[in-house]
Every structure is written in structure tokens, then in C-alpha cells.
N, C-alpha and C positions, 0 to 999 in steps of 0.2 A: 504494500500500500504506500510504499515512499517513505514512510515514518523513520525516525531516527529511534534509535533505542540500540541501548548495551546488556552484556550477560558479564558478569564476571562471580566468579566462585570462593567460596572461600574454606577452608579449614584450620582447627586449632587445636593445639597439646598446652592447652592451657593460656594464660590472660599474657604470657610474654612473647607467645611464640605463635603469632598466627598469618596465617600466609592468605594472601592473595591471588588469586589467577585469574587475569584476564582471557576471556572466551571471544568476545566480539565488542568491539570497541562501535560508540556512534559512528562514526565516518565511514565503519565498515558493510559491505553486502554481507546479507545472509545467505552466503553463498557454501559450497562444497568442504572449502576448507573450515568457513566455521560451524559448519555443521560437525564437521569431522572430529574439532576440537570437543565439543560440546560432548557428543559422544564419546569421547576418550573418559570424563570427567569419572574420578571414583572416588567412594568414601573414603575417607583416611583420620588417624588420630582419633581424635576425642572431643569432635568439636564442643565448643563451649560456649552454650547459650547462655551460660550464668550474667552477659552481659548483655541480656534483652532490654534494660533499662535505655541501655545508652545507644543498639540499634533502634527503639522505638524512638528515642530522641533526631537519631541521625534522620532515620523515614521520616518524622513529623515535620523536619527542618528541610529535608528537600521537597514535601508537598507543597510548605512553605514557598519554594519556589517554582511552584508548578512542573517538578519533575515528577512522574510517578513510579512509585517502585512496587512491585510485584516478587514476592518470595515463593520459592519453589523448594521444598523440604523433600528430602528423601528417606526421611523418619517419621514411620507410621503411627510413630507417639508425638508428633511434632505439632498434631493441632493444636493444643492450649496454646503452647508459648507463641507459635508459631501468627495466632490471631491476634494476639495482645502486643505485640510487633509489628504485624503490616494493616493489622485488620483484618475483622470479620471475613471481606469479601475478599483481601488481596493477599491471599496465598493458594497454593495447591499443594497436596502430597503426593509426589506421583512413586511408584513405587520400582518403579522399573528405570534406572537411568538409561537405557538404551534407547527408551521410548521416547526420551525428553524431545528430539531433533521434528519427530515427527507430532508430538503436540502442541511444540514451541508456536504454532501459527495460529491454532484454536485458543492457547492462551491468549493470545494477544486482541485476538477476536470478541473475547469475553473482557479483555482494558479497556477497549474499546467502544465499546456498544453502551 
């Protein structure tokens, strides 16, 4: 649809050591290679949602700026926190990360609408 929109991942072995990965940058198509990335993604460590406080704070601060952010959990225990962080309507748990590339589009359908 033209939209700009980014993926980027994250995991954590606790509050000092948590990593970043970029999947698809704005500038970028969602094209083959970030598909590919996107698919590669896998759980790892131990992430650590003990700081939902301050992700709900980070989302609340870029709604503030009219960016919106969409959370994708791959822990099937992940609804409470997971809601009280992006919102009621703005997360999913998809269970299967293999599946991500091909819902990524219906997600976006359902920001959308």
C-alpha cells in the first residue's frame, strides 16, 4: 500500500544485556530479503518483560507522535503483559514464527482499517 513502516526484534538475558535487530528499516521494501530476514528470527535468552513499564512508556511517547507501534509476541503466555504494553487491540501472538512473513500483510490490514 506505499506505507512506511519498520520490524525490528528484540531479545534479552536480563536489564544489561539486551540486543536489538533490525528486520526492515522504513526506507526499506518488503521485499524477498526482508522477508527472509524476518523468517530467520528465533527465540533466544530470556527475554525480559520485567520492563513493561518503560516499553509502555516508550509506545505511549511515540503514539504521542503519531507513530504507531504494533507488538507481535511469540509467547503464548504473552497476553496480559503483552496488552498493558501496546494495548488491548495492538498486539498479536502468533505462535509459529515461520508464519510471521506471511501474516505480516493481514496485520497490517487490521492497523489499518
Amino acid at each position: 500500500m506505499g506505507d512506511a513502516f519498520a520490524v525490528v526484534a528484540f531479545c534479552s538475558n536480563g536489564r544489561d544485556d539486551v540486543g536489538l535487530f533490525p528486520v526492515k528499516d522504513f526506507s526499506e521494501r518488503y521485499d524477498q530479503p526482508a522477508r527472509a530476514r524476518l523468517a530467520g528470527l528465533r527465540a533466544g535468552l530470556s527475554t525480559r518483560m520485567g520492563g513493561a513499564a518503560d516499553a509502555r512508556k516508550a509506545v505511549q511517547t511515540l503514539a504521542h507522535n503519531a507513530i504507531n507501534v504494533f507488538g507481535i509476541g511469540l509467547d503464548g503466555a504473552g497476553t496480559g503483559y503483552l496488552g498493558r504494553i501496546f494495548g488491548r487491540r495492538n498486539f498479536v501472538v502468533i505462535d509459529q514464527i515461520a508464519r510471521l512473513p506471511d501474516k505480516l500483510p493481514l496485520l497490517y490490514m487490521r492497523l489499518t482499517s
